[in-house]
N, C-alpha and C positions, 0 to 999 in steps of 0.2 A: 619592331618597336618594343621598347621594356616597360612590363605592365607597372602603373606607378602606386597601385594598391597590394596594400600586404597579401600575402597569402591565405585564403580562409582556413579558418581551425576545424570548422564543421563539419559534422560525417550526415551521411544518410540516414534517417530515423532516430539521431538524437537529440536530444531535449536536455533543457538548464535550466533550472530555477533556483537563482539564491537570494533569500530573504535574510537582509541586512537591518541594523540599526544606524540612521542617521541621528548625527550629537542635536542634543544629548539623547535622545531617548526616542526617536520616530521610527518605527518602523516601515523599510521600505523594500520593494522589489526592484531588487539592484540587477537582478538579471531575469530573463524571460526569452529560451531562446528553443528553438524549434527547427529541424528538416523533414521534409517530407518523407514518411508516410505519417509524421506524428504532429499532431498540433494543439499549441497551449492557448487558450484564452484566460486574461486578468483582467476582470470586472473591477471598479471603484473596491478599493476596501470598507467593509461595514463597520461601524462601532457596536462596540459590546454596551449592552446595555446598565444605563445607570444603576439600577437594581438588581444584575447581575453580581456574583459573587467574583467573579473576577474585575471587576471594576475595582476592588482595594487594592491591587496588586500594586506595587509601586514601580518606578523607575520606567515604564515603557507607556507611551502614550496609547491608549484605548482601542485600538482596532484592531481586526481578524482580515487577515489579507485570504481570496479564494483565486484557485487556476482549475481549471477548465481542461481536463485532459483528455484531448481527442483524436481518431484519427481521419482520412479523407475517406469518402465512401462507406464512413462508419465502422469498419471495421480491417481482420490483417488477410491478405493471401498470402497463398504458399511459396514460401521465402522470405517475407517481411522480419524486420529485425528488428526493434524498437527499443534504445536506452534510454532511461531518463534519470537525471543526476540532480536532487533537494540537499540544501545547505539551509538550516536555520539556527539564524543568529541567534544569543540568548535572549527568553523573555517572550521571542515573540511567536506568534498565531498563523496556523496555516490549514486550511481545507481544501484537498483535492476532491475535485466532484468529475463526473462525467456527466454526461447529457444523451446517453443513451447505455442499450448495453454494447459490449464490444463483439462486434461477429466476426465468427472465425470461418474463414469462407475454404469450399471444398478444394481439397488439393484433385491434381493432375494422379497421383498413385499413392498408394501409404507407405513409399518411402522416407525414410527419416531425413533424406534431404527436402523434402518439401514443406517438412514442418515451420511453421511460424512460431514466432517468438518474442516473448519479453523480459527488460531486465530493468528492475529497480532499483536504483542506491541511494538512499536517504541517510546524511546525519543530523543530529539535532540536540544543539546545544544545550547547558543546565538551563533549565526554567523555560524551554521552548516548548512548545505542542502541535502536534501534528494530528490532522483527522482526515483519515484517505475513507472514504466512501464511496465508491464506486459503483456503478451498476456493473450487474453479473457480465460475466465473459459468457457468450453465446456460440458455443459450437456445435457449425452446421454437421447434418450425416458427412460421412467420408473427409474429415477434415482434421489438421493435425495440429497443437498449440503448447509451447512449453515453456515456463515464467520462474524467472526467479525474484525475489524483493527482499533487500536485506535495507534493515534499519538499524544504525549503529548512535547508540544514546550517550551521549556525553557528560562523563560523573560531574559534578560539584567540585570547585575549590577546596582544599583543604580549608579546614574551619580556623586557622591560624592566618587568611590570605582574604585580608578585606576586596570587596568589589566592588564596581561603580556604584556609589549612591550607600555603602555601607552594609546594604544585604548581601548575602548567602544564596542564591537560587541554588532550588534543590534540580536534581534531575528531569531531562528532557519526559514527557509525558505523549503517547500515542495512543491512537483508536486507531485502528484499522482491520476494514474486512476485506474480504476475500474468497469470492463465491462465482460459484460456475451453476449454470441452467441444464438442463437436459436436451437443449435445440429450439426449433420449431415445433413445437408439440401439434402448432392449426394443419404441418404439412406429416403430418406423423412420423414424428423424430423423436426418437425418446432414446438419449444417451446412443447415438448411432455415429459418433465421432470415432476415430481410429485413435487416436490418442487426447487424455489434458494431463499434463505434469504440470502443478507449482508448487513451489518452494519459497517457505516464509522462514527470515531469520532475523534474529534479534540479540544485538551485542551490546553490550555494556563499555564504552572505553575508556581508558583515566584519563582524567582530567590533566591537560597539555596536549590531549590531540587535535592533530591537526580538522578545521570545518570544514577544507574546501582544500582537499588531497590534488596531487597535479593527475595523481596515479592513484586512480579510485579502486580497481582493479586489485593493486597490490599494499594502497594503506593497512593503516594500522585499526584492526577491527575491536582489540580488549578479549572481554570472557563472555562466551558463548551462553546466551539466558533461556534460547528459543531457538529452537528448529521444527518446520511444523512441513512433513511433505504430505500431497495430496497426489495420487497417483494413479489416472482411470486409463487404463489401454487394454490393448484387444488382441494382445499379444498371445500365440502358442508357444509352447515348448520349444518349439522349432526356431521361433524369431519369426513366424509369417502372421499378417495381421488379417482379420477380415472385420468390418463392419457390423456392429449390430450384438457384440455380447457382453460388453457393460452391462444392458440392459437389466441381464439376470442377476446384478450382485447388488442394484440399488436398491431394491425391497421399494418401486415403485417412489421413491423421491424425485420430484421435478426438481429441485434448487439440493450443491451442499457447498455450507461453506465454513469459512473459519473468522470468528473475530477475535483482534487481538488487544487486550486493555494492558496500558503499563503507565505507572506514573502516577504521583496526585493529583493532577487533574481529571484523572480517571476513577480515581479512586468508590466515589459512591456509584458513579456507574458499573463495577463491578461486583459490588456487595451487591447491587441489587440484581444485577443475573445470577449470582451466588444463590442469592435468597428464593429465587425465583426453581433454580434448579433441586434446590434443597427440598421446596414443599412439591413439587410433580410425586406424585405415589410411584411406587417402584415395586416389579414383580415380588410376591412373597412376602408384602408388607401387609401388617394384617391391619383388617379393616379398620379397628378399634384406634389402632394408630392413626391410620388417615384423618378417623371423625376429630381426634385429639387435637389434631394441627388444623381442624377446622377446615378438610377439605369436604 
């Protein structure tokens, strides 16, 4: 008998989220879609609050759409493969959250096939915003985990090229971190993984590219703004791995991570880690100076 439903599109461990604008101006989760080992939750969207400074914004009705990004068992074993693919429409609001940290559970040997993995591909339109916050990636001893995340931001209309409603939105705007743990530190794990490799990238595309590529893989990404690799393995000269000597190049760090600010909407949030980083005193600074800035 011939099966009377289409064919599914869906792979194992991938993930779709595309947030849309319904006319004129609503923003909606047009898509929300998930395979196992990965799973999305979308709570009610919140409104931004009256006294909030993004309340002036024009043309897109008031809310912040949140997903919930998670996997079964909390976290990947060895083999897991996890893509997930954001499209935001222009204008609008998005927060990925987790609900725990993500554990990366011991492989079988520290070969490189047993490593687990993740990949993310977000674009996001002028005047969209993105804020991925995550809880840390948690890898256990003996355990292998390698992530890539590329965010590709989509210029502005040329200024000759009215837009719905009349305005101009300026470019996509993101927060995003990105930070790994030392382990279990209660079962005495401190950086006792065999490898974490990630990789953070950040493109800038011209405006007419495409939001929601067939071919993510090989779209059109624009000019390279960001590439941030973080790189901890236990690797010899040889290519052979053992367990256990990260340890010595952390200089005792439990958490490292990376955040990334881009955009006006971010914009005082990074003046003020600027400012922040600016007054920390700094070896060789003489005292006289520090009392000056009022440390």
């Amino acid at each position: 008998m011939n099966n009377p439903f289409a064919p599914s599109t869906s792979r194992p461990g991938h993930g779709s989220i595309v947030l849309s604008l319904l006319p004129p101006s609503t923003p909606v989760l047009r898509t929300v879609t998930y395979q196992y080992p990965l799973k999305l939750i979308a709570p009610e969207p919140a409104a931004i609050a009256p006294n909030s400074p993004l309340a002036d914004e024009p043309r897109t009705q008031h809310v912040v759409h949140t997903v919930f990004v998670l996997t079964y068992g909390g976290g990947l074993v060895a083999g897991d493969a996890v893509t997930l693919r954001v499209a935001l429409a222009p204008t609008t609001r998005l927060c990925l959250l987790t609900q725990g940290s993500t554990k990366i559970f011991k492989a079988p040997s520290p070969e490189r096939r047993f490593r687990c993995g993740q990949t993310t591909d977000v674009r996001v339109a002028p005047g969209a915003a993105l804020c991925f916050l995550p809880d840390p990636v948690q890898p256990f001893a003996e355990s292998g985990f390698v992530q890539k995340q590329r965010y590709v931001v989509l210029q502005s209309p040329p200024s000759g090229e009215a837009s719905e409603g009349g305005e101009r939105p300026g470019p996509g705007s993101l927060c995003v971190l990105d930070w790994v743990s030392e382990g279990r530190s209660a079962r005495g794990e401190h950086w006792d993984c065999y490898e974490y490799t990630s990789r953070n990238e950040v493109w800038l595309a011209p405006h007419g590219t495409e939001l929601e590529p067939k071919d993510w893989d090989g779209a059109e990404t624009g000019r390279l703004l960001l590439r941030d690799n973080v790189i901890l393995n236990n690797e010899s000269g040889d290519g052979a791995a053992a367990a256990g000597t990260i340890v010595g190049r952390m200089d005792e760090l439990a958490a490292f991570g990376t955040l990334i600010l881009y955009g006006g909407l971010f914009e005082l949030l990074g003046k003020f880690f600027l400012d922040e980083f600016q007054a920390m005193p700094r070896i060789g600074v003489e005292v006289s100076e520090i009392a000056a800035r009022g440390g």
